[in-house]
C-alpha positions, 0 to 999 in steps of 0.5 A: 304052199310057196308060191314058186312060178310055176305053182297055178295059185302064183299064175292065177294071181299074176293073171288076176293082176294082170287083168285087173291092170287091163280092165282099169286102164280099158275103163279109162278109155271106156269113161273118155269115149263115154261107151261102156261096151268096149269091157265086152272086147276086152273081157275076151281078150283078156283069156288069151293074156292068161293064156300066154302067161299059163303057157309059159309059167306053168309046168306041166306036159308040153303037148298038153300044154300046147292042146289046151292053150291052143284051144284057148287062143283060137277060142277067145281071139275070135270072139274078141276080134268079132267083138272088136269088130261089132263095137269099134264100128260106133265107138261113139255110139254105146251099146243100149244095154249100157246106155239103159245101166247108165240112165239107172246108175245117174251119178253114180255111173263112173264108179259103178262101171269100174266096179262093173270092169273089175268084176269081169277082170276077176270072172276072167280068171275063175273061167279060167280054173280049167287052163290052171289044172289042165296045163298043171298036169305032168302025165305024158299021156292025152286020155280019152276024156281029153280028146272028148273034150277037145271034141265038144270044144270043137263043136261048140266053136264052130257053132258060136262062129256059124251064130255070129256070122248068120246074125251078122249076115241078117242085120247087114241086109237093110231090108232086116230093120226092124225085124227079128232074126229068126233063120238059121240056128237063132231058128232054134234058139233065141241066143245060139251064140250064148249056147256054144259059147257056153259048150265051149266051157263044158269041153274045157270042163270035160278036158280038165277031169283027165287031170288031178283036181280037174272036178274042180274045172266044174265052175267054169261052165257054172259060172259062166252058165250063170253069167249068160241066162241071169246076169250079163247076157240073155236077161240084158239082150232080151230087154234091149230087143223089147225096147227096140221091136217089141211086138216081133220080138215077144211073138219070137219069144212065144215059139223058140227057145231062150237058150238051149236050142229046140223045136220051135213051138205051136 
């Protein structure tokens, strides 16, 4: 199979570039200024990269195009931009999961975090197989399954948006200090955001099996299932906030739930 432009193996593979480019010089950046927690903003902003070079490079129905990009877009730069403005607020102050790596990394931390970069520049474009087939696909018709999609999508992006901002809200409120936020969706859950950030990947999932291949789409809500509850996301928060008010926070993990949101327990 030749890699012509419009092929999804030469728009994943100028994506992969692309992004790796992005992560090496954010890694610069990140090594100057000494705080790691830029690679969360970038990491997010890096779907929409993706998302233009697909829109533009790939062969499939317009309309369709248009949906599932679109979805990306909003999805991904609001996420990066809520990140963006998390982070850009103490630049000079990293984040204390990254503060905990670079203590465990000693000497070694530089080149542990490129590796560590490069690795999200390459999750990047595997979560974004569903983009690939969907945008790929040269039906002249939006099935059913795709609006279902774009449903769930829809859920799960106003969810994750009402988390953050309820999150937000608590720990602006100085009279919060200390104390562990518990109102709300993080009422349910431990990590809401997590959740819906997660659905949003089983809406992109169900968009995808309308088209040829779209099985395949599977992987980007495993993975990324994998990423929050294992690596990068609910094991790494979870520590932090036992560093930081550990006898709140083990009474929270007793009654709610880490991940999928539930009735608190007895």
């Amino acid at each position: 199979m030749s890699l012509q432009t419009g092929n999804p193996l030469f728009i994943a593979l100028l994506s992969l570039i692309t992004c790796c480019f992005i992560m090496t010089m954010v890694w610069l950046w990140a090594k100057k200024i000494k705080n790691a927690g830029v690679v969360d903003v970038f990491w997010a902003l890096n779907f929409p990269v993706i998302t233009l070079i697909t829109f533009f490079l790939s062969d499939g129905f317009d309309p369709r195009k248009i949906l599932i990009c679109s979805m990306f877009l909003l999805a991904e730069l609001r996420l990066g931009i809520h990140l963006w403005q998390r982070v850009i607020g103490h630049l000079d102050e990293e984040e204390g999961r990254y503060q905990q790596l670079r203590k465990e990394w000693g000497n070694k931390a530089d080149r542990n975090f490129f590796v560590f970069f490069q690795f999200q520049a390459i999750s990047n474009v595997i979560l974004a197989i569903p983009l690939l087939i969907v945008t790929a696909n040269l039906s002249p018709e939006i099935s059913i399954l795709e609006f279902i999609g774009a449903a769930v999508w829809a859920v799960a992006f106003f969810g994750e948006m009402m988390a953050d901002r309820q999150l937000a809200a608590f720990k602006k409120d100085p009279n919060n200090k200390g104390k562990v936020c518990d109102t709300g969706l993080w009422y349910y859950s431990r990590h809401p955001n997590y959740f819906f950030e997660w659905l949003t990947w089983i809406g992109y999932f169900i968009f995808a099996l309308a088209s040829p291949w779209g099985i395949l789409a599977v992987i980007s809500p495993a993975v990324m299932l994998y990423l929050l509850t294992r690596v990068t996301g609910v094991p790494n928060n979870e520590e932090q906030n036992l560093r930081s008010k550990p006898l709140a926070y083990k009474k929270y993990q007793e009654t709610t739930s880490a991940f999928f949101p539930w009735p608190k327990k007895k």
